[in-house]
Backbone as numpy.savetxt, mean C-alpha at the origin, in Angstrom:
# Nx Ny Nz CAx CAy CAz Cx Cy Cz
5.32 -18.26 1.71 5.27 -17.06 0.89 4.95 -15.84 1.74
5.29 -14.63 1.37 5.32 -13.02 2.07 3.38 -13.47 2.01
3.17 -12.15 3.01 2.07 -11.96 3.07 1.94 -10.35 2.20
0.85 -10.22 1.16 1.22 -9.35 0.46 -0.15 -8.13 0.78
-0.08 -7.08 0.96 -1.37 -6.14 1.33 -0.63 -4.85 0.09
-2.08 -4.67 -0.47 -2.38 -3.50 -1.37 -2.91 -2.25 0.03
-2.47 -0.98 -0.28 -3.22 0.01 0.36 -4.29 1.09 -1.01
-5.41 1.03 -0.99 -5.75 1.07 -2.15 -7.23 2.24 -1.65
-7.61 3.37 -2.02 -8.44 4.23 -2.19 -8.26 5.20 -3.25
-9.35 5.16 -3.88 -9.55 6.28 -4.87 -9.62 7.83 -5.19
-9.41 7.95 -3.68 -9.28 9.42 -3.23 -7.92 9.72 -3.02
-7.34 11.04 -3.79 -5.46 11.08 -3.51 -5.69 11.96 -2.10
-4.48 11.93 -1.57 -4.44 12.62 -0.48 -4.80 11.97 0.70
-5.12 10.83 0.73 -5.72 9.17 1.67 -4.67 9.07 2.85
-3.22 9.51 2.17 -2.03 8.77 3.22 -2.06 7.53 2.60
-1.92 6.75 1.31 -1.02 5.79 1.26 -0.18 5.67 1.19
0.64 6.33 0.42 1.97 6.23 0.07 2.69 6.45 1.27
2.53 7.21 2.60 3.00 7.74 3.69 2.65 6.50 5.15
1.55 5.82 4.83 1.56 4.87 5.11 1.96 3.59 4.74
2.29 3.33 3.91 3.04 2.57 3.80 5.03 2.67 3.77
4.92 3.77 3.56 6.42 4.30 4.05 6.79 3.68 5.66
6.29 4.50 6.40 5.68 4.22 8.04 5.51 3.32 8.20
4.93 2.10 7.57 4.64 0.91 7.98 5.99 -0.34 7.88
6.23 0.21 6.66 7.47 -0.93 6.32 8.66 -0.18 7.51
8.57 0.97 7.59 9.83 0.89 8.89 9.34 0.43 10.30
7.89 -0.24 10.51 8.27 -0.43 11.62 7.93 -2.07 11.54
7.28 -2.40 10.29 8.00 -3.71 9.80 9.21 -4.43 9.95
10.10 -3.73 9.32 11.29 -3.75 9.62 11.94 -3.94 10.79
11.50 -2.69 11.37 12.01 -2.95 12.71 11.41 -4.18 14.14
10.56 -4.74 13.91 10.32 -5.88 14.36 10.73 -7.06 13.74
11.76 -7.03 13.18 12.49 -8.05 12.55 12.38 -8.91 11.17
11.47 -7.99 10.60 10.46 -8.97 9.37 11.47 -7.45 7.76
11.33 -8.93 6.70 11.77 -8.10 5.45 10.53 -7.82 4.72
10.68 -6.51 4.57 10.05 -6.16 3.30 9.78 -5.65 2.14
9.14 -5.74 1.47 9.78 -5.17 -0.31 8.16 -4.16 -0.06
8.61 -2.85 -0.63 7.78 -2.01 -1.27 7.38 -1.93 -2.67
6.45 -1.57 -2.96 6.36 -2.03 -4.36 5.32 -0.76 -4.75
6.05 -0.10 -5.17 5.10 1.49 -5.98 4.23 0.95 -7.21
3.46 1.07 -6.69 2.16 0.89 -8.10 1.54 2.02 -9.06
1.71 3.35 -8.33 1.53 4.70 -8.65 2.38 5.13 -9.73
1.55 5.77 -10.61 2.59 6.90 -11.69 2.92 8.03 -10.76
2.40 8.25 -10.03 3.31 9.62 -9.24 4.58 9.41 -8.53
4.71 8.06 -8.15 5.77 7.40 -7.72 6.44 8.10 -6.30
5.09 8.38 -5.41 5.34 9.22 -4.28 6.00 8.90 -3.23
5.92 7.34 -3.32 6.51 6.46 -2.33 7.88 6.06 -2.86
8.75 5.91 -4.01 9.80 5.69 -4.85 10.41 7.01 -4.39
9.94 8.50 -4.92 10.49 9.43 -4.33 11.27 9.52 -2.89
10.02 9.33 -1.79 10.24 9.68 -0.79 11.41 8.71 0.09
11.76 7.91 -1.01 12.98 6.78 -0.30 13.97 7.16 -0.94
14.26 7.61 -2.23 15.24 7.77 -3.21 15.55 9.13 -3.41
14.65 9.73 -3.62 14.73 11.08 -3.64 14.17 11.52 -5.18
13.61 12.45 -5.52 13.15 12.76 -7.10 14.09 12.43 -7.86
15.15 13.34 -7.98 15.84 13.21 -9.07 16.28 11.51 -9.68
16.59 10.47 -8.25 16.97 9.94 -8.89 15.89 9.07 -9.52
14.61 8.88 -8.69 13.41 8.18 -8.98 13.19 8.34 -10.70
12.87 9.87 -10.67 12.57 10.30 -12.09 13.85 9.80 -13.15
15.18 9.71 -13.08 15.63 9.26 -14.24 16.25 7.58 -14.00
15.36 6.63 -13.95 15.52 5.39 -13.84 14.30 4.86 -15.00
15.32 4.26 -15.34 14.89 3.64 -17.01 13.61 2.73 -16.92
12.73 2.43 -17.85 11.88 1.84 -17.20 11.62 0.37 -16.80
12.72 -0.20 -17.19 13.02 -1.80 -16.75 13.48 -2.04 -15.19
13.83 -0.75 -14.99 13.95 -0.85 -13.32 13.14 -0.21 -12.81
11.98 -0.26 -12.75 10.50 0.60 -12.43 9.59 -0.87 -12.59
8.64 -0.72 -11.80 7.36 -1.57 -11.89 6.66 -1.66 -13.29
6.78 -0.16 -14.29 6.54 -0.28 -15.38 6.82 -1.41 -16.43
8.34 -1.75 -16.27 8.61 -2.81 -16.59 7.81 -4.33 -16.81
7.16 -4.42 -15.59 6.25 -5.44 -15.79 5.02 -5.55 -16.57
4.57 -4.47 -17.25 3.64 -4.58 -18.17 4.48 -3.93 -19.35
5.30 -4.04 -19.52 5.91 -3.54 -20.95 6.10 -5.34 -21.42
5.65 -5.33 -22.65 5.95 -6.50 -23.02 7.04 -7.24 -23.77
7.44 -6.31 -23.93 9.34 -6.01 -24.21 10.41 -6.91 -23.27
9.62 -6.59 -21.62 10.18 -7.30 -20.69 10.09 -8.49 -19.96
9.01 -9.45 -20.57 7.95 -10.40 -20.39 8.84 -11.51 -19.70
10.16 -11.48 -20.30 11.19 -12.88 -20.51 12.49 -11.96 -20.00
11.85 -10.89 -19.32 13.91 -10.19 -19.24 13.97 -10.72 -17.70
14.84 -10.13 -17.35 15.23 -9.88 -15.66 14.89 -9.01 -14.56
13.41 -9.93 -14.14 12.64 -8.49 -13.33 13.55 -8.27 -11.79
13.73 -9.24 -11.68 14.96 -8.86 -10.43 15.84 -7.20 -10.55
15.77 -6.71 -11.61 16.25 -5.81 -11.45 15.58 -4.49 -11.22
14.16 -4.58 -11.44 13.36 -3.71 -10.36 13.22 -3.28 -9.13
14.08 -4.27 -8.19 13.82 -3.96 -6.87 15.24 -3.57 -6.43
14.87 -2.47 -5.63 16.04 -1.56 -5.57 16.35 -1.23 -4.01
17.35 -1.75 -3.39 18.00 -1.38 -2.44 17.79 -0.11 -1.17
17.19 -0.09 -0.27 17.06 1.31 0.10 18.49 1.42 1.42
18.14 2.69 1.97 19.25 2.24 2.92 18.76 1.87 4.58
17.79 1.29 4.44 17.30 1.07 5.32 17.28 -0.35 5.87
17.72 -1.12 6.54 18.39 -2.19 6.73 16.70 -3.25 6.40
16.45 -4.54 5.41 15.19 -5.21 5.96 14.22 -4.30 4.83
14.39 -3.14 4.05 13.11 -2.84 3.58 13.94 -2.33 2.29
12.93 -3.26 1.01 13.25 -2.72 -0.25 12.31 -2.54 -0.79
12.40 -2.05 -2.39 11.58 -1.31 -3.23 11.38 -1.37 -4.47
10.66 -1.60 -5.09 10.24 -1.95 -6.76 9.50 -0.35 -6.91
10.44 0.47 -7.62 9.85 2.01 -7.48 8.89 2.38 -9.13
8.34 3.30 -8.66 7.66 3.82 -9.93 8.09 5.15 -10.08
7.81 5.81 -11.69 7.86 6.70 -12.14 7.06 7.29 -13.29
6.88 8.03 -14.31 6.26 8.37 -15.30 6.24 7.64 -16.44
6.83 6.55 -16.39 7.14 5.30 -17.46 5.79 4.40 -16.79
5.47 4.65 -15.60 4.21 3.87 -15.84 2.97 4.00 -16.03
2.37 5.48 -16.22 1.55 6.34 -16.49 0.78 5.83 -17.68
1.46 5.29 -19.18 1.02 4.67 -20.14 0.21 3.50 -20.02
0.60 2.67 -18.90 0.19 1.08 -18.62 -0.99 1.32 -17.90
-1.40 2.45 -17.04 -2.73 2.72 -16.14 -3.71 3.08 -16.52
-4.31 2.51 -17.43 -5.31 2.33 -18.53 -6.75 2.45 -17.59
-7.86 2.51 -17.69 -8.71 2.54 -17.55 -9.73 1.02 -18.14
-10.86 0.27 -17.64 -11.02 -1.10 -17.85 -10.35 -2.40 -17.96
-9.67 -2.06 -16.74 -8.59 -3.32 -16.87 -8.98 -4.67 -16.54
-10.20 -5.07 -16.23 -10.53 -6.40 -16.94 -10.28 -6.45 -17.80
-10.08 -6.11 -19.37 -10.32 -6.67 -20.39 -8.81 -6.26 -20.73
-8.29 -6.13 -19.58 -6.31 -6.15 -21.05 -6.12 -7.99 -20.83
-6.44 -8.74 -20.71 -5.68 -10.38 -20.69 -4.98 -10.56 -20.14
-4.22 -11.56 -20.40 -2.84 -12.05 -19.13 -1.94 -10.75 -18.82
-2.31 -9.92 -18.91 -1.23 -8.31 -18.20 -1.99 -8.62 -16.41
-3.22 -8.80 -16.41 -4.01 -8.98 -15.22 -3.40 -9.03 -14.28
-2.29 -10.36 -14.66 -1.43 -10.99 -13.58 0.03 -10.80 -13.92
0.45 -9.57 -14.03 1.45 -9.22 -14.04 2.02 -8.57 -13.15
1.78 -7.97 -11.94 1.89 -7.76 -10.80 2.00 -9.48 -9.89
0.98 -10.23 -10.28 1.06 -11.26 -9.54 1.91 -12.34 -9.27
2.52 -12.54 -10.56 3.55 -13.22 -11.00 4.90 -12.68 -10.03
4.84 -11.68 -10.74 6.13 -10.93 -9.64 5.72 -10.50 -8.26
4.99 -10.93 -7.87 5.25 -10.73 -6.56 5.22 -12.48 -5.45
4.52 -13.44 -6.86 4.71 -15.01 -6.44 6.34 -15.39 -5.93
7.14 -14.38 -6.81 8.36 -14.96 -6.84 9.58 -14.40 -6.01
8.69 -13.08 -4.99 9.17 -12.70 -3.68 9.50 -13.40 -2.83
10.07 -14.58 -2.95 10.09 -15.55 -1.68 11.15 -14.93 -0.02
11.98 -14.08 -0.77 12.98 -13.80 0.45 12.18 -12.81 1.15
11.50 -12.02 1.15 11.03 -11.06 1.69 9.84 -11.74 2.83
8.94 -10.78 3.95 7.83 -11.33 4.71 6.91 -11.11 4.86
6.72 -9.74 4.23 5.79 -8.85 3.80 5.97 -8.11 2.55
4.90 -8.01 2.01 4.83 -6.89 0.61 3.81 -5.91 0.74
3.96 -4.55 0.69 3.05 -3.91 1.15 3.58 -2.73 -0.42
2.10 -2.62 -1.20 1.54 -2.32 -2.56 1.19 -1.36 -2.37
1.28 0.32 -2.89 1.28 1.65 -3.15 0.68 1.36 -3.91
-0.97 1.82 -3.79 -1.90 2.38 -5.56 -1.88 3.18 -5.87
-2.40 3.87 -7.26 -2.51 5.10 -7.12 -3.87 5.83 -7.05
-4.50 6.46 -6.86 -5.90 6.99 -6.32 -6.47 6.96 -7.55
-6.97 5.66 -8.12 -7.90 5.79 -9.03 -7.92 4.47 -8.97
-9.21 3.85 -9.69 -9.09 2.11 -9.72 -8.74 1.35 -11.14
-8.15 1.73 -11.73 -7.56 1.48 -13.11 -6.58 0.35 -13.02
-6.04 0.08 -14.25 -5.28 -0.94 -13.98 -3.97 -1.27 -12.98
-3.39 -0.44 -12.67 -2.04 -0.67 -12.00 -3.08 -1.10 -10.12
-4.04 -0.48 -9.83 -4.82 -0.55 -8.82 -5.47 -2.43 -8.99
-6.07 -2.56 -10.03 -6.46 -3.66 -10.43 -5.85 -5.05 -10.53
-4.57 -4.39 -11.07 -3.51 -5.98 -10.76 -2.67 -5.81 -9.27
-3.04 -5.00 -8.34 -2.75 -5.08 -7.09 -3.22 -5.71 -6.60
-4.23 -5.54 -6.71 -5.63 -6.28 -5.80 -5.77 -7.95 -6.76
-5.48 -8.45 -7.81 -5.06 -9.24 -8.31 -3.99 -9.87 -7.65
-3.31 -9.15 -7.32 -2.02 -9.68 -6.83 -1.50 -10.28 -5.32
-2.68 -9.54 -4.20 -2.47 -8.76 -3.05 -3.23 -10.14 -2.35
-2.78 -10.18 -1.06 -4.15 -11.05 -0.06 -5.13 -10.31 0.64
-4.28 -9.41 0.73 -5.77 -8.62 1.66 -5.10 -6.96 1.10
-6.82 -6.41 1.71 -6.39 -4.98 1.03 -6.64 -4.15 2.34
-6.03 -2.89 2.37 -6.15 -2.03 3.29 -6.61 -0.38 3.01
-7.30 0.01 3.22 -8.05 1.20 3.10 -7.99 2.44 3.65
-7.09 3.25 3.67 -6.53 4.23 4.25 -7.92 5.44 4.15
-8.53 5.93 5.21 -9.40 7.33 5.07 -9.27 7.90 5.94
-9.16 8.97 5.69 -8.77 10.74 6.39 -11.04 10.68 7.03
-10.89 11.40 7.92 -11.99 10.85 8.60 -13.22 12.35 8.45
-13.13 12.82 6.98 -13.40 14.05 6.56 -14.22 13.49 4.96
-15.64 14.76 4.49 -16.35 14.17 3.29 -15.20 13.40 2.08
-14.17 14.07 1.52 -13.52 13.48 0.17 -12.85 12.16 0.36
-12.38 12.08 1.75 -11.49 10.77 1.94 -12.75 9.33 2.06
-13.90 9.63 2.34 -15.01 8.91 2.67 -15.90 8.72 1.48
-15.94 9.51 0.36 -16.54 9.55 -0.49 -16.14 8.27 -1.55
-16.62 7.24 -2.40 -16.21 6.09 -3.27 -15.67 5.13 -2.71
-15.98 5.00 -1.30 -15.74 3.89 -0.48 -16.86 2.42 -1.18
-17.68 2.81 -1.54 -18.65 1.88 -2.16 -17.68 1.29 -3.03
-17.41 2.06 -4.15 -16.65 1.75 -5.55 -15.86 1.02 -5.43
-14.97 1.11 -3.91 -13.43 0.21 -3.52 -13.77 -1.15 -3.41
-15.04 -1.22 -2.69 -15.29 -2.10 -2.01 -15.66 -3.13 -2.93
-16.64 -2.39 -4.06 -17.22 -3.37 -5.66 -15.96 -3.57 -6.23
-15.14 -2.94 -6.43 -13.53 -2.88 -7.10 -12.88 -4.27 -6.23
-13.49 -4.76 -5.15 -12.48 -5.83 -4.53 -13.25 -7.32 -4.70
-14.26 -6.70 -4.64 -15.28 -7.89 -5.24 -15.11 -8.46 -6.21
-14.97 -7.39 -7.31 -14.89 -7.87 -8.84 -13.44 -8.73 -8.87
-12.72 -7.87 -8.15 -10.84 -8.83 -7.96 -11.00 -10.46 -7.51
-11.65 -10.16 -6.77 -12.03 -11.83 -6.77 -12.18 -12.64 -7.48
-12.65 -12.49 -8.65 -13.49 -13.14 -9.62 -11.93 -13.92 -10.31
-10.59 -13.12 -10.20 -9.73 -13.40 -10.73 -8.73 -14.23 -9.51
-9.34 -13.59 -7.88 -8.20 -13.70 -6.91 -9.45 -14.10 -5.78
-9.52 -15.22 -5.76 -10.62 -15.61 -5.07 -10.05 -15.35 -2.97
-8.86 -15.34 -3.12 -8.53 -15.20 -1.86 -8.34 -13.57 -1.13
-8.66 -12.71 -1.85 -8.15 -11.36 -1.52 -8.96 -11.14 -0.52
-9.16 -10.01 0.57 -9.84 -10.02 1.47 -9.45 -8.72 2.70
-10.10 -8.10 2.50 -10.36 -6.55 3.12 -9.48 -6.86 4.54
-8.80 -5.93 5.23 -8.24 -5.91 6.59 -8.70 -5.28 7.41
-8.83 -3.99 6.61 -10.23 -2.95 7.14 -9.86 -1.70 6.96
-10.37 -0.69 7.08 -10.20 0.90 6.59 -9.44 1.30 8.09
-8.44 2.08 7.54 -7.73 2.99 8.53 -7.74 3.92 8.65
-8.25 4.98 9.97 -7.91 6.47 9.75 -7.06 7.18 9.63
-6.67 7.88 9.29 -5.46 8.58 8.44 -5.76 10.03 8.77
-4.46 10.68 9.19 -4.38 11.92 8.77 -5.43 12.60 9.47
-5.89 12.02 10.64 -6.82 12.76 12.18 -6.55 13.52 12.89
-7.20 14.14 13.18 -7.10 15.86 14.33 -8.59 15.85 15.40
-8.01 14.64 16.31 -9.61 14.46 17.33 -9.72 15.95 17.97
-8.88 17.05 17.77 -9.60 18.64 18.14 -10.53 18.63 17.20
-11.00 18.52 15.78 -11.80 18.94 15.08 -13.24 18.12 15.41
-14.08 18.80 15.49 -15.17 17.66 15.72 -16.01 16.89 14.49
-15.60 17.35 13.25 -16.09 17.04 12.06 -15.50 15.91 12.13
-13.89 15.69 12.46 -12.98 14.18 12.30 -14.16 13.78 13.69
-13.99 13.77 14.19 -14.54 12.63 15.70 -15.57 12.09 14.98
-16.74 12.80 14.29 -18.05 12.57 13.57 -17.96 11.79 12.56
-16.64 12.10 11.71 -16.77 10.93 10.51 -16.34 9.31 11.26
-15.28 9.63 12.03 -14.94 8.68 12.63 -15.88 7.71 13.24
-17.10 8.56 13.74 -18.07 7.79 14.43 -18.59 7.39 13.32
-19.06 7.79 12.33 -19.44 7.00 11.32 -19.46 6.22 10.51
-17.99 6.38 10.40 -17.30 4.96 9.65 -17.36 3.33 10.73
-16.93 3.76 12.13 -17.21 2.84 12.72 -18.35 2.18 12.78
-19.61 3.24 12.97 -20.98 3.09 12.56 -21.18 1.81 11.29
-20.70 2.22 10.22 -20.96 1.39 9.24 -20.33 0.73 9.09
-18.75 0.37 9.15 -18.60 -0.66 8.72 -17.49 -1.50 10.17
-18.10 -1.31 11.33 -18.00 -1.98 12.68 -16.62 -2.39 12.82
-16.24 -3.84 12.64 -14.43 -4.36 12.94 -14.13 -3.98 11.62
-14.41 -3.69 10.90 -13.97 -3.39 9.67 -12.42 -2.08 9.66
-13.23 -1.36 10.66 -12.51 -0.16 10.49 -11.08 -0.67 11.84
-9.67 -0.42 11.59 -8.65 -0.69 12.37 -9.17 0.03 13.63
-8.95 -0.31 14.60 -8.72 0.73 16.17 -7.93 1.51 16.57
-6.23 1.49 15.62 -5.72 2.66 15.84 -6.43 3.24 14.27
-5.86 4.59 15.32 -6.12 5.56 14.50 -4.97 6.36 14.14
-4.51 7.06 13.31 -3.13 7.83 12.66 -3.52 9.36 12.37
-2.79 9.66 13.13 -3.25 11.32 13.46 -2.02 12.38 12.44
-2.57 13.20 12.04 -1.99 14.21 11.36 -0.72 14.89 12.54
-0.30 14.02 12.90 1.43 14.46 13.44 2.70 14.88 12.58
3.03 15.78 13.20 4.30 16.35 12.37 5.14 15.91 12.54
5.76 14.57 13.43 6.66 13.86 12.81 6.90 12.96 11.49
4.98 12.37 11.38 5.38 11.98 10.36 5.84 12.78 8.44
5.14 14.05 8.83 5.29 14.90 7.87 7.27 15.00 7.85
7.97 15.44 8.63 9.10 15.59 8.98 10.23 14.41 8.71
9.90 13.16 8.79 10.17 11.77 8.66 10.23 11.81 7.47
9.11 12.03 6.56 8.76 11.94 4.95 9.88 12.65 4.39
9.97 14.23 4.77 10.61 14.78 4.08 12.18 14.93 4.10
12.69 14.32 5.72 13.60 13.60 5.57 13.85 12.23 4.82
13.27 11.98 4.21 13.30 10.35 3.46 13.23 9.53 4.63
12.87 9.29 5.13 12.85 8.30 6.45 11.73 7.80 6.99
11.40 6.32 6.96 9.99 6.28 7.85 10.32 6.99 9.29
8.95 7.30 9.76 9.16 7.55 11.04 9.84 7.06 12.52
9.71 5.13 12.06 10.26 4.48 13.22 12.05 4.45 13.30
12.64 5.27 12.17 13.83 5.21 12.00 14.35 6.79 12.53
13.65 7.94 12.07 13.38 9.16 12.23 13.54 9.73 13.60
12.70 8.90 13.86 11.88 9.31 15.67 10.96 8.50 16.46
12.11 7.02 16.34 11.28 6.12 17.15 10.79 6.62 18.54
10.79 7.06 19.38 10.46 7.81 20.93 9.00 8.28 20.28
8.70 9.07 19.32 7.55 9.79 19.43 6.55 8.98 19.17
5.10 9.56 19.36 3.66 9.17 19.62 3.44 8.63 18.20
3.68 9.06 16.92 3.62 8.63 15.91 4.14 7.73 15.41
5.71 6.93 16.06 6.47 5.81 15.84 5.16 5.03 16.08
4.80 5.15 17.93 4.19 4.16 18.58 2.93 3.72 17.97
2.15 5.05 17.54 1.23 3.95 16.65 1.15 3.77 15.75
2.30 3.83 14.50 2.68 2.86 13.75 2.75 1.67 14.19
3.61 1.67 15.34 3.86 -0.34 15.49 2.84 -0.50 15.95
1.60 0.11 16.18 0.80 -0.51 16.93 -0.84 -1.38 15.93
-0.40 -0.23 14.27 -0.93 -0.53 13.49 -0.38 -1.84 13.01
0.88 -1.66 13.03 1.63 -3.25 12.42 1.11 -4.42 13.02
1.35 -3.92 14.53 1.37 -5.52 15.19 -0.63 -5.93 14.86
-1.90 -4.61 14.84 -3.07 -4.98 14.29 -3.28 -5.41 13.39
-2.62 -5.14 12.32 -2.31 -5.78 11.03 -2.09 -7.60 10.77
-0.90 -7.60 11.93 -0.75 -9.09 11.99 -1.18 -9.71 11.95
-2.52 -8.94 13.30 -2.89 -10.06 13.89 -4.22 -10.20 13.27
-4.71 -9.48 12.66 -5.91 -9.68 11.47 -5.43 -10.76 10.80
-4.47 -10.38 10.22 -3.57 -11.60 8.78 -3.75 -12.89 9.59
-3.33 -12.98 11.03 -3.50 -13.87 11.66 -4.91 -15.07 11.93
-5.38 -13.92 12.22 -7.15 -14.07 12.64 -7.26 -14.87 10.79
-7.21 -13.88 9.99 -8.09 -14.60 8.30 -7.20 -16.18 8.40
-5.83 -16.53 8.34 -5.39 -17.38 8.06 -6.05 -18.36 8.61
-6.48 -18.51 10.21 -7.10 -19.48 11.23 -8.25 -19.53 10.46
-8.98 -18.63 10.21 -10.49 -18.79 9.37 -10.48 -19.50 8.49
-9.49 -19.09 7.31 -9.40 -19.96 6.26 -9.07 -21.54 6.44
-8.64 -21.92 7.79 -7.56 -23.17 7.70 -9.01 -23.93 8.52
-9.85 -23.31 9.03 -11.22 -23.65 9.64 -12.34 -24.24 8.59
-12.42 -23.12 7.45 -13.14 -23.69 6.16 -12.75 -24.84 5.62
């Protein structure tokens, strides 16, 4: 089965959606398939592959929404995942059809819990799944992390991106209770400017507290990747040569090898 990672903080403006854009192209490009899967009502990551217009008028049986409409319980979710043109990387997109389903106390909706989970059990062709939340911990966030093996934590290395890091962390705990295997990869910096010395400081601090926890690359506020985005393009497709391709793959191949590292642990227990 794919190895499946939620990118999940409660703060908007984190770089998930942009990271995970970035990531699946250089996924991709090391030879591995992968399905994107927008969890967000803003559908920032659906956009930035498709483009608005068409994101916004796609019905909601071909949207992630679909999976908690109960209308669709028994239909054909295969038809959510949508083609990009990017050779190796597809997409289960969101839009404003799922805005209704992102309820607030989502323990207590019942078997919806695992409605993300289900569909993503039945990803078998793909090698990775990498899960867009949306910056709040509500339900569509909730059956990610339900759904997900490990989670990843995107923070800008500044007070708002750092702030409810506690909350994520109780938010992954409690997922357990349903997904006994889920399991942190570690927080990533995002969206860094080592000229500023406020970033160097948070940076030291996060490392401070939460030690291997936090990834070793770090992802710097480069304007390729801004440029990449707004061309619709991850970056490793964009402008593989530049500094920002490189540590993308460099996050990927850390990524792995974490996934790597937990699997040996687990197969040790």
């Amino acid at each position: 089965m794919a190895d499946s990672i939620c990118l999940i903080n409660q703060k908007g403006g984190c770089g998930k959606s942009s990271t995970c854009l970035h990531l699946a192209g250089a996924f991709a490009g090391s030879g591995m398939r992968v399905l994107l899967i927008d969890a967000d009502p803003q559908g920032s990551l659906s956009q930035g592959l498709l483009g608005s217009a068409a994101v916004e008028n796609l019905p909601m049986e071909q949207t992630t929404a679909g999976l908690f409409d109960e209308r669709n319980f028994f239909g054909d979710l295969s038809k959510i995942i949508q083609e990009t043109k990017f050779d190796r990387i597809w997409l289960a997109p969101a839009n404003q059809h799922l805005s209704r389903f992102n309820t607030p106390c989502p323990e207590q909706t019942g078997m919806d819990q695992f409605a993300m989970r289900d569909f993503v059990a039945k990803q078998t062709n793909v090698d990775i799944v990498l899960i867009d939340c949306p910056p709040n911990l509500y339900r569509c966030s909730w059956n990610s992390m339900v759904a997900a093996d490990y989670v990843v934590i995107p923070v800008p290395p500044e007070d708002f991106g750092t702030q409810g890091l506690r909350a994520v962390h109780q938010a992954v705990l409690n997922a357990r209770k349903l997904n006994p295997e889920l399991r942190r990869l570690g927080h990533v910096i995002t969206r860094s400017d080592r000229r500023l010395l406020i970033h160097r400081s948070y940076e030291t601090k996060l490392r401070d507290a939460y030690a291997d926890l936090v990834f070793s690359t770090v992802i710097p506020e480069a304007s390729a990747f801004k440029v990449a985005t707004a061309c619709r393009q991850p970056v490793e497709h964009y402008q593989p040569s530049s500094v920002a391709a490189s540590l993308t793959r460099t996050l990927s191949r850390e990524i792995l090898d974490r996934i790597s590292m937990k699997t040996k642990l687990r197969s040790v227990a």
